[in-house]
DRENMAR-283568 format. One record per atom (N, C-alpha, C, O, CB): residue number from 1; residue in one letter; atom name; x negated, y, z. Coordinates in pm, whole numbers, plus 50000, padded with zeros to 5 digits. Glycine has a CB too. Example, Ala and Ser with C-alpha at 12.3 -4.5 7.8 and 13.67 -1.06 7.14 Angstrom:
r k 1	r a	a N	X 48681	Y 49431	Z 50780 .
r k 1	r a	a CA	X 48770	Y 49550	Z 50780 .
r k 1	r a	a C	X 48680	Y 49670	Z 50780 .
r k 1	r a	a O	X 48576	Y 49668	Z 50846 .
r k 1	r a	a CB	X 48869	Y 49553	Z 50905 .
r k 2	r s	a N	X 48715	Y 49775	Z 50708 .
r k 2	r s	a CA	X 48633	Y 49894	Z 50714 .
r k 2	r s	a C	X 48710	Y 50003	Z 50787 .
r k 2	r s	a O	X 48659	Y 50114	Z 50804 .
r k 2	r s	a CB	X 48592	Y 49940	Z 50572 .
END
This chain:
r k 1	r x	a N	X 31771	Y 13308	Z 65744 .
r k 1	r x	a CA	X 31864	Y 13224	Z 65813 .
r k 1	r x	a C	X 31850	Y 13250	Z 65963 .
r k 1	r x	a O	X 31753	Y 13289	Z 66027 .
r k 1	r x	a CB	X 31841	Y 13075	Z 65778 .
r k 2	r x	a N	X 31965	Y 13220	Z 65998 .
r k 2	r x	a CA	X 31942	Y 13240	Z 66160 .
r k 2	r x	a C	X 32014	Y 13151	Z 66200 .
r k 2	r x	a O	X 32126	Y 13123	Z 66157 .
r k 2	r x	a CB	X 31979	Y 13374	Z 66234 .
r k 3	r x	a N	X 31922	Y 13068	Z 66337 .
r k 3	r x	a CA	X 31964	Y 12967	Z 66401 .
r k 3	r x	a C	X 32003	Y 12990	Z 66571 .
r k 3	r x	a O	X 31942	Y 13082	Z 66626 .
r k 3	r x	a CB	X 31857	Y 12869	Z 66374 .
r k 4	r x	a N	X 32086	Y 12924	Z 66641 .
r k 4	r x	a CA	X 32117	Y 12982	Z 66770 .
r k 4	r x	a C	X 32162	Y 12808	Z 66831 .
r k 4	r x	a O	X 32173	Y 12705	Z 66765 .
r k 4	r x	a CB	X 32262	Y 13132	Z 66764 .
r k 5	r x	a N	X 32177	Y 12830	Z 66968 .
r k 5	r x	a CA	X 32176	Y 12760	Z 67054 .
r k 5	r x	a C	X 32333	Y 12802	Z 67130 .
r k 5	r x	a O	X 32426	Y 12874	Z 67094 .
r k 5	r x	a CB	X 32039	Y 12776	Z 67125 .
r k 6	r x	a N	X 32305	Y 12709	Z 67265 .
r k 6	r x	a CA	X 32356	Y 12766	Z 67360 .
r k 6	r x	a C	X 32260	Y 12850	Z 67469 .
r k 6	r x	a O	X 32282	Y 12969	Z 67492 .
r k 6	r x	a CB	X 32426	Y 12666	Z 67412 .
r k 7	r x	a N	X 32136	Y 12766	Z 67543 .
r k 7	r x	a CA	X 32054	Y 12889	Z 67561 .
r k 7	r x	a C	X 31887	Y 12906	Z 67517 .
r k 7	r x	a O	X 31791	Y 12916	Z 67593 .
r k 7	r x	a CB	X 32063	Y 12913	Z 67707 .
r k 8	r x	a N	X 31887	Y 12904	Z 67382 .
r k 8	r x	a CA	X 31766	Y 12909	Z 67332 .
r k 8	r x	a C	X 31660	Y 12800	Z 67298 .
r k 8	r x	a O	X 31590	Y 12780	Z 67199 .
r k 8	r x	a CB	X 31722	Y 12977	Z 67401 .
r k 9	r x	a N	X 31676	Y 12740	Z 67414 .
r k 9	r x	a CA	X 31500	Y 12641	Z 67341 .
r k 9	r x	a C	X 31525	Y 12515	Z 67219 .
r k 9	r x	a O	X 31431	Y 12452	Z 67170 .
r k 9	r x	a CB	X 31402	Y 12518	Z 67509 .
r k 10	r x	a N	X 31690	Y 12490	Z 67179 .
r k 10	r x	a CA	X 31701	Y 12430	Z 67070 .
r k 10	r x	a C	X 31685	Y 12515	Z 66967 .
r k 10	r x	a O	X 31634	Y 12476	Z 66862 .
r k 10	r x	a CB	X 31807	Y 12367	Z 67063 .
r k 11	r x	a N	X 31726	Y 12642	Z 66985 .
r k 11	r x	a CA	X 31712	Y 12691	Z 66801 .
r k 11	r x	a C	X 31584	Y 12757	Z 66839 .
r k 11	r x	a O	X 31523	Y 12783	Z 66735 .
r k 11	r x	a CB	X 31855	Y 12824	Z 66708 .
r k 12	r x	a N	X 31518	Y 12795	Z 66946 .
r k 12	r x	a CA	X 31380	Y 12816	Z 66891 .
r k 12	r x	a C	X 31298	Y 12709	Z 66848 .
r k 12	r x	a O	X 31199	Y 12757	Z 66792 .
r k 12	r x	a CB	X 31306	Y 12878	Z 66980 .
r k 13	r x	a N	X 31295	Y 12560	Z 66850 .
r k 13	r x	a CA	X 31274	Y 12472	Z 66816 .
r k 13	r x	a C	X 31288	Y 12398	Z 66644 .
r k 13	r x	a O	X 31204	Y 12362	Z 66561 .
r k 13	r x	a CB	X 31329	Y 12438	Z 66907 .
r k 14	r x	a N	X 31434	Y 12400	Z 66648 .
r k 14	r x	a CA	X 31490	Y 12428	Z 66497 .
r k 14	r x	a C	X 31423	Y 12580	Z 66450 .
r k 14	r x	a O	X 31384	Y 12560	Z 66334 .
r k 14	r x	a CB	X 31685	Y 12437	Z 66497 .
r k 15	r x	a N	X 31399	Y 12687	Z 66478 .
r k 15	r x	a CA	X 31301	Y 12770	Z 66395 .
r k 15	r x	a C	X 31199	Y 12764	Z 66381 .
r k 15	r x	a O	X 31147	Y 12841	Z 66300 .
r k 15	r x	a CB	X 31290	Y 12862	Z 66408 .
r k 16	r x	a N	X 31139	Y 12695	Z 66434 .
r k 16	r x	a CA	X 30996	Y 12673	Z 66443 .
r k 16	r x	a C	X 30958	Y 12581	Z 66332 .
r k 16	r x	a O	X 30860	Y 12595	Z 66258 .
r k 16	r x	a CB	X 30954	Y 12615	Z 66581 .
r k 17	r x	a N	X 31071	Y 12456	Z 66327 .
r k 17	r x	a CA	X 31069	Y 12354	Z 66235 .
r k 17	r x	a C	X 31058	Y 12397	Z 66098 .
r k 17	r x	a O	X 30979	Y 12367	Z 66008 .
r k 17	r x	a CB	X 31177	Y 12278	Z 66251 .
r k 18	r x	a N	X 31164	Y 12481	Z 66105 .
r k 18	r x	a CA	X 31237	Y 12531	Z 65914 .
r k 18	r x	a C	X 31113	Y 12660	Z 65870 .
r k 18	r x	a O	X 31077	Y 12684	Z 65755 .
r k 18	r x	a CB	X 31476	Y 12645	Z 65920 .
r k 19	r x	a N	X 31068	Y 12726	Z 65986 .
r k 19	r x	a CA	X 30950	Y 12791	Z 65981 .
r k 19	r x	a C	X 30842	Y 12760	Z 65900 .
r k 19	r x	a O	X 30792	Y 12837	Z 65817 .
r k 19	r x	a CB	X 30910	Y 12792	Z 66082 .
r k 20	r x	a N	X 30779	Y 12565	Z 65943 .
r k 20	r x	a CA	X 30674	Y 12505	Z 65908 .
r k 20	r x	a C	X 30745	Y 12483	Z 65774 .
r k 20	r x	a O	X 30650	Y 12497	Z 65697 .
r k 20	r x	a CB	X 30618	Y 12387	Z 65998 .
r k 21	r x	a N	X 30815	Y 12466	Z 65724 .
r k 21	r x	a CA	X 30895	Y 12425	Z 65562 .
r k 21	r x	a C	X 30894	Y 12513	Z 65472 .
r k 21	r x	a O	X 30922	Y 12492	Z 65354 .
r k 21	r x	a CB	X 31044	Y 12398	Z 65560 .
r k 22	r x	a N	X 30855	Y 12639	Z 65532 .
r k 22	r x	a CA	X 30855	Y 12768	Z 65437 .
r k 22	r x	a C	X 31004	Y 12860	Z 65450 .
r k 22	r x	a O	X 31031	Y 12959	Z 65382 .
r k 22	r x	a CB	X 30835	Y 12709	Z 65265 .
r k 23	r x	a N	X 31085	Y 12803	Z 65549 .
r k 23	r x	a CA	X 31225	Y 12883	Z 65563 .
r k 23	r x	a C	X 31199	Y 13031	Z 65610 .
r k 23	r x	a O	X 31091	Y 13070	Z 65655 .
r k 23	r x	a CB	X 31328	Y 12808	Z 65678 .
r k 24	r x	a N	X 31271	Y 13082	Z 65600 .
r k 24	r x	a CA	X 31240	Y 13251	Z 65631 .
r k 24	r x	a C	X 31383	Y 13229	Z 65777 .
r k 24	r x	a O	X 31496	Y 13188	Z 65750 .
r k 24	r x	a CB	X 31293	Y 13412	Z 65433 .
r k 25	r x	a N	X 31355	Y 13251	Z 65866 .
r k 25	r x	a CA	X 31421	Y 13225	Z 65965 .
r k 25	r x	a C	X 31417	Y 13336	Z 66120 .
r k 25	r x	a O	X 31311	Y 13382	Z 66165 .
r k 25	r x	a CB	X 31372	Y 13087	Z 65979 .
r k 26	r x	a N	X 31536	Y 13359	Z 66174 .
r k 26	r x	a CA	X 31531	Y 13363	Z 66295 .
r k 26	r x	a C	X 31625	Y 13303	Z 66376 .
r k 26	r x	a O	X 31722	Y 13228	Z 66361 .
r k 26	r x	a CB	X 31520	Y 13466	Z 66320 .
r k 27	r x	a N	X 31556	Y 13370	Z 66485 .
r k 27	r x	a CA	X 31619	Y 13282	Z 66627 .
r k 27	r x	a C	X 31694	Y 13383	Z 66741 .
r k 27	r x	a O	X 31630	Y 13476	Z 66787 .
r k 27	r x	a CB	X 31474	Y 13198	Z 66721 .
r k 28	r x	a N	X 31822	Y 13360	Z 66781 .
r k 28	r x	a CA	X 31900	Y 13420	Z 66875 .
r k 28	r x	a C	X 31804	Y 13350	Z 67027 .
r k 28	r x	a O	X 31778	Y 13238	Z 67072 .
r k 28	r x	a CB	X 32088	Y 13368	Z 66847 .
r k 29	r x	a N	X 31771	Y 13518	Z 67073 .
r k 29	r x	a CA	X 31643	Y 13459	Z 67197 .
r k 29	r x	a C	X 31761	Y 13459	Z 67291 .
r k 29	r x	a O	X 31827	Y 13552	Z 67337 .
r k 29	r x	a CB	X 31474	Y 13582	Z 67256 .
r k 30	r x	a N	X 31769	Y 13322	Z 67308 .
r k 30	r x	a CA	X 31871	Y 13335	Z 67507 .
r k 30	r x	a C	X 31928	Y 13259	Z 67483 .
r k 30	r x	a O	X 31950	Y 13159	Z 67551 .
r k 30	r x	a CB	X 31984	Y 13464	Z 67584 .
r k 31	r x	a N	X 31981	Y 13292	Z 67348 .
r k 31	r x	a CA	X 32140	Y 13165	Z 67301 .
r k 31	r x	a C	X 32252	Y 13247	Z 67276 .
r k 31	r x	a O	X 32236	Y 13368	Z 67260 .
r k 31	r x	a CB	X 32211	Y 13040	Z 67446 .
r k 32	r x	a N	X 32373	Y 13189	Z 67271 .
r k 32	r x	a CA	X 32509	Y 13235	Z 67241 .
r k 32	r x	a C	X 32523	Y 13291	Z 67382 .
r k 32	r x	a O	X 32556	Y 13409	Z 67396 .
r k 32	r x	a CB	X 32625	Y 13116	Z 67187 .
r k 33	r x	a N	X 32497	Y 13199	Z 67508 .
r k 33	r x	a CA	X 32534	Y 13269	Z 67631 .
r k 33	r x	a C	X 32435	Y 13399	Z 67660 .
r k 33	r x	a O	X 32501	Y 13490	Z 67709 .
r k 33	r x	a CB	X 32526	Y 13161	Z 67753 .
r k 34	r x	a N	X 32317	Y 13428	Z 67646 .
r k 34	r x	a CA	X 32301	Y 13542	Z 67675 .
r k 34	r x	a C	X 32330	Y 13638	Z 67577 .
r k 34	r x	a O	X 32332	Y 13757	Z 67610 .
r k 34	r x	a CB	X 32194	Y 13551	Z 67715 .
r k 35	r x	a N	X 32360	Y 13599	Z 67435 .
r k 35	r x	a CA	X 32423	Y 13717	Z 67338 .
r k 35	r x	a C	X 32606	Y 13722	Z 67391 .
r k 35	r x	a O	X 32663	Y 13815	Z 67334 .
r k 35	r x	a CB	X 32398	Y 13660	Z 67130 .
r k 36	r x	a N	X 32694	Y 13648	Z 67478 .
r k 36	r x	a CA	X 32790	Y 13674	Z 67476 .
r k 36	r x	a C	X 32793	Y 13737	Z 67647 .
r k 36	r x	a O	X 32911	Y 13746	Z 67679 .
r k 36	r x	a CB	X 32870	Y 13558	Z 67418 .
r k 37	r x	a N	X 32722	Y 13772	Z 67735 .
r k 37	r x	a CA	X 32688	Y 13850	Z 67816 .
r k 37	r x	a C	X 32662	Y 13989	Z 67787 .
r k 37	r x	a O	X 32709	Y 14090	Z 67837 .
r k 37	r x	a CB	X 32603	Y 13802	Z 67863 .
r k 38	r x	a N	X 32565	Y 13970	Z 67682 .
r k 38	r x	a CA	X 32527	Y 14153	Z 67676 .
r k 38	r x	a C	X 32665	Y 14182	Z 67528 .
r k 38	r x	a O	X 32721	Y 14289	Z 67504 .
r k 38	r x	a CB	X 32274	Y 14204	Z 67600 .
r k 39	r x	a N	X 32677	Y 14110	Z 67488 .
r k 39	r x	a CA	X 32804	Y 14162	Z 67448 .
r k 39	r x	a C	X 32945	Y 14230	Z 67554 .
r k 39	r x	a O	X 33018	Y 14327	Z 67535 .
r k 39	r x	a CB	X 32848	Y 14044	Z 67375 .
r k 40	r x	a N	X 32940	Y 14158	Z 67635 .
r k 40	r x	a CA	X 33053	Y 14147	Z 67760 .
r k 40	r x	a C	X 32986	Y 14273	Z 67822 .
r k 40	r x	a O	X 33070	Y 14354	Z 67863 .
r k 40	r x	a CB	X 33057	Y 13984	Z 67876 .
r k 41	r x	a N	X 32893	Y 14301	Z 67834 .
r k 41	r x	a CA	X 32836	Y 14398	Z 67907 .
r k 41	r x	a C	X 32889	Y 14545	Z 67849 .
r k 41	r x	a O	X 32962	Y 14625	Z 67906 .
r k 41	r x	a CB	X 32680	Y 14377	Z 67901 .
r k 42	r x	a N	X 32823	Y 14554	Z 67703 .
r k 42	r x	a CA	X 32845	Y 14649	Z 67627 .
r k 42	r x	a C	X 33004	Y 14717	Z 67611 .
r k 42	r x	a O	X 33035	Y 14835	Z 67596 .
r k 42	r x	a CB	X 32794	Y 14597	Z 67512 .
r k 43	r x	a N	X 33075	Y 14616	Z 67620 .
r k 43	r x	a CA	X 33211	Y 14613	Z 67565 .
r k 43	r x	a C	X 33259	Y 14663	Z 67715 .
r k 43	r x	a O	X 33269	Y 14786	Z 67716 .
r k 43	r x	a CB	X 33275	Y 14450	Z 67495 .
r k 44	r x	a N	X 33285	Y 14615	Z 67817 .
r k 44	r x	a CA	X 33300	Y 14647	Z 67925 .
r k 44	r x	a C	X 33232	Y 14791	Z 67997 .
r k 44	r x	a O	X 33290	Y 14854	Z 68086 .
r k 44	r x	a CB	X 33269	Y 14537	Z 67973 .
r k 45	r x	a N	X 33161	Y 14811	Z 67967 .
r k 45	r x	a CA	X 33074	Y 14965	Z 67978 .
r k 45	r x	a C	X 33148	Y 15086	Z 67879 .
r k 45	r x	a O	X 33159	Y 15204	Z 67910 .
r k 45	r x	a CB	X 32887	Y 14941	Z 67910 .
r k 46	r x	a N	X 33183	Y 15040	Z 67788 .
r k 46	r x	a CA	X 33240	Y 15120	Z 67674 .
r k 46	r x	a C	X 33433	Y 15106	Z 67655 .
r k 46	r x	a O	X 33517	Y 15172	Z 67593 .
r k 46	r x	a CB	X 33149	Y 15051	Z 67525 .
r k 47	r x	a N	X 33438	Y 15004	Z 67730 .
r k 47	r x	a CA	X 33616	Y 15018	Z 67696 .
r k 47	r x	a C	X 33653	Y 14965	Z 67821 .
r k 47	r x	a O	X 33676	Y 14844	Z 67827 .
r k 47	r x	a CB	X 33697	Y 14918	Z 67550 .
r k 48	r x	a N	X 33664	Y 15041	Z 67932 .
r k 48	r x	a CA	X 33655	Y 14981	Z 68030 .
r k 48	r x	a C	X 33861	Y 14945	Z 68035 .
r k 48	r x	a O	X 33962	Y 14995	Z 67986 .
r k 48	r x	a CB	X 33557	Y 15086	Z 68157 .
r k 49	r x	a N	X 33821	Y 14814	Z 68137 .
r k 49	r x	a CA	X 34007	Y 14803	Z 68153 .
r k 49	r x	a C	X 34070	Y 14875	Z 68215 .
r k 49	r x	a O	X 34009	Y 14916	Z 68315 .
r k 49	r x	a CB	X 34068	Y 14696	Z 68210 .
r k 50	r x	a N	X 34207	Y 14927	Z 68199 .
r k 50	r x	a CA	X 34315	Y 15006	Z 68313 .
r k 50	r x	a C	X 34322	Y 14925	Z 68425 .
r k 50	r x	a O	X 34392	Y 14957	Z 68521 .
r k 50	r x	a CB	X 34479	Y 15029	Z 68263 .
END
């Protein structure tokens, strides 16, 4: 399972939890905002606009 945030210290928190329960789990490190940055990054490096 994978849990995410906006920037991290809730779903590393919630993984940590479901962790102690026996969940097989990860965690998006940063959050949605730093995964939708290096997304923006990538995408922008690679398809750049006219």
């Amino acid at each position: 399972m994978w849990v995410y945030c906006r920037v991290g210290q809730r779903g590393y928190y919630a993984a940590r939890l479901l962790a102690q329960r026996g969940v097989e789990v990860r965690n998006l490190l940063g959050g949605i905002v730093t995964y939708d940055a290096v997304v923006a990054a990538s995408t922008t490096k690679t398809h750049p606009k006219a």
